[in-house]
N, C-alpha and C positions, 0 to 999 in steps of 0.2 A: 870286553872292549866297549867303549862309546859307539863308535858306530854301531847302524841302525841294521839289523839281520846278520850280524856278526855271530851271534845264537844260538841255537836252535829252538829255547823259547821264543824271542824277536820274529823270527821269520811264523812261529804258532799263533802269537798275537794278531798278527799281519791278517795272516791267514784267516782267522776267529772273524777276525773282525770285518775283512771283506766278506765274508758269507753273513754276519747281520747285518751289513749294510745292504745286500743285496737283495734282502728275503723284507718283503713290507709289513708283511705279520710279525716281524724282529719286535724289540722294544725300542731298534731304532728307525724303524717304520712306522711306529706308533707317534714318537716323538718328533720325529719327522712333521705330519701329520699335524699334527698339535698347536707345533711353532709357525708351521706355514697357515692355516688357518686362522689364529689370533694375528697373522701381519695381515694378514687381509682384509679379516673385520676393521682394524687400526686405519688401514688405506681405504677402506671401502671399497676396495674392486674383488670383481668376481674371486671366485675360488675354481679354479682349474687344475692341473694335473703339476701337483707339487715338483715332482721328477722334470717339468719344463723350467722351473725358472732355477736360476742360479744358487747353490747351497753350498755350507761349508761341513766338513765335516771334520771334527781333531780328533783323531785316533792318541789316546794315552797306552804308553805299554810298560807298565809298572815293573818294577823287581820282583822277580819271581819270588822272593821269599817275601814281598809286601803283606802286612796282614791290613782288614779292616773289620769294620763295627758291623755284624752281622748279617755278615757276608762274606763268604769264604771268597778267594783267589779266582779258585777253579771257577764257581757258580757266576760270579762276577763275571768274568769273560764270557761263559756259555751265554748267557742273556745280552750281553752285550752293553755291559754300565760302564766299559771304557771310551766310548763313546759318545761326542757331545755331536750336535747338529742345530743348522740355525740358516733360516735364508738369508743372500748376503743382499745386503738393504745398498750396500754401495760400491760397486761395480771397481769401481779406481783405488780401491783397496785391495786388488786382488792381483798379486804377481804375476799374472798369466794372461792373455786375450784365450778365454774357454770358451767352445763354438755350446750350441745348445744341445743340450742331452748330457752333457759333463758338467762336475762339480771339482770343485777347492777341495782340496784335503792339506791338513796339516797334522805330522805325526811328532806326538812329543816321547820322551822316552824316562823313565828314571830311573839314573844309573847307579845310585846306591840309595840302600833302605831310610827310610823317611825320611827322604830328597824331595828338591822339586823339581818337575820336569821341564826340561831343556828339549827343544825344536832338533829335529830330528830327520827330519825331511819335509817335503812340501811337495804339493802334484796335482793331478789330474784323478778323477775316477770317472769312468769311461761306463754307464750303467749299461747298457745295451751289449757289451764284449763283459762285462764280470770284470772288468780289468782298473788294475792301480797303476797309474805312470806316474813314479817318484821320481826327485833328484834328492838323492842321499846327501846329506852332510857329511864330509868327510874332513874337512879345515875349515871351523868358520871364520877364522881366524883371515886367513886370505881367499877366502870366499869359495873354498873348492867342493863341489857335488860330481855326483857320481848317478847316471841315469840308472832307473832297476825298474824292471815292467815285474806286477806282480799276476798272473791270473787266477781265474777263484779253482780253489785247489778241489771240486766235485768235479766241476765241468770238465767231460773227456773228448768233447765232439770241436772240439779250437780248429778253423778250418786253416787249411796250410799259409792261405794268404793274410790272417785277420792281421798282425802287424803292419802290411801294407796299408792295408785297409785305414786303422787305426793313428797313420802316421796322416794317409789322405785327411780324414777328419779333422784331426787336430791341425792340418795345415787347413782348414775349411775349404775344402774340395768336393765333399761331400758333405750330406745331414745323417744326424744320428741314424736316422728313418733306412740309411741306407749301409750301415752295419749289422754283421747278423746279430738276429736279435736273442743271443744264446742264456740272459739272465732268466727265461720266465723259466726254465726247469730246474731255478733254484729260491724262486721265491714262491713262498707259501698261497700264496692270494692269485697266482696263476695256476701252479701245479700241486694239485688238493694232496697226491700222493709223497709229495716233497719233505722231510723231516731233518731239522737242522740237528748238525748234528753239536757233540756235546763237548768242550775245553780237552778232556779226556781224550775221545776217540782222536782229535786233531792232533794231540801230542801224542799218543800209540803211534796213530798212523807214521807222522813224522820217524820215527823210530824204524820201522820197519814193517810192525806187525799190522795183521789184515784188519781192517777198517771196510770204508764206505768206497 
């Protein structure tokens, strides 16, 4: 199916990819990095905590039977090269009013082998909760989405209320500052003992069998 987590590859990708998002030692913590500093050199204003201003991030979730130029499927996702990121330079491009500490995500998807990827979803990523707030494409035809909260699939300690919480936020009720802050025991650069885990163990896991 077209729709997005329809899968159980879809909802793996999802998955992969919110945990290199989350982890700054990622490759797309690196890049991250990278593109926020050269905008800054460019503007000449200070260089601060990239995770404060505004970012977009497009999650690609290819066909699982996609090949490429070497680099295998699997390794490609485990490092996280489906993934582009970029700070957003212009505010009024962005379908959302996102309070600070969240970022744009756009998720494309492709639905058959050596296709191009078609928009898939669009959202929120909420870095302090580990959390994806999509609206699914489900018609774009007549414009219809479908809301799907994703959380990052290590984290076990979600406390009962973090949706409230999370909705507070995003209605700007509260500051990030006042979410718990349940990302640092999955990014590398806080939690030294922390080890991403690998395309593989994510799709076991999903299956059934014991994982992380």
């Amino acid at each position: 199916m077209n729709i997005l987590g329809s899968t159980k590859f879809d909802q793996c990708v999802i998955n992969i990819s919110l945990i290199n998002i989350c982890n700054q030692e990622s490759y797309v913590g690196t890049e991250m990095r990278k593109h926020y500093n050269s905008w800054k050199e460019e503007t000449d204003e200070a260089v601060n905590n990239p995770w404060r201003d505004l970012h977009k991030f497009i999650i690609y979730v290819p066909h699982p039977e996609q090949k490429y130029e070497n680099v295998t499927l699997e390794e490609g996702l485990t490092k996280g090269y489906n993934i582009e990121v970029e700070p957003v330079k212009n505010k009024a491009q962005v379908p959302y009013t996102i309070p600070e500490g969240g970022h744009f995500v756009v998720v494309l998807k492709q639905t058959r082998l050596d296709s191009d990827f078609k928009i898939a979803a669009t959202g929120i990523f909420i870095r302090p909760l580990g959390v994806l707030s999509l609206d699914v494409v489900i018609d774009p035809e007549v414009g219809e989405y479908q809301p799907l909260l994703i959380k990052h699939p290590i984290i076990r300690n979600y406390p009962e209320d973090w949706q409230q919480k999370l909705t507070l936020f995003l209605n700007k009720e509260i500051r990030a500052e006042d979410l718990p802050n349940l990302v640092g025991y999955v990014d590398q650069s806080v939690n030294r003992d922390y080890r991403s885990p690998s395309w593989n163990e994510i799709f076991l896991s999903s299956k059934g069998f014991a994982g992380f």
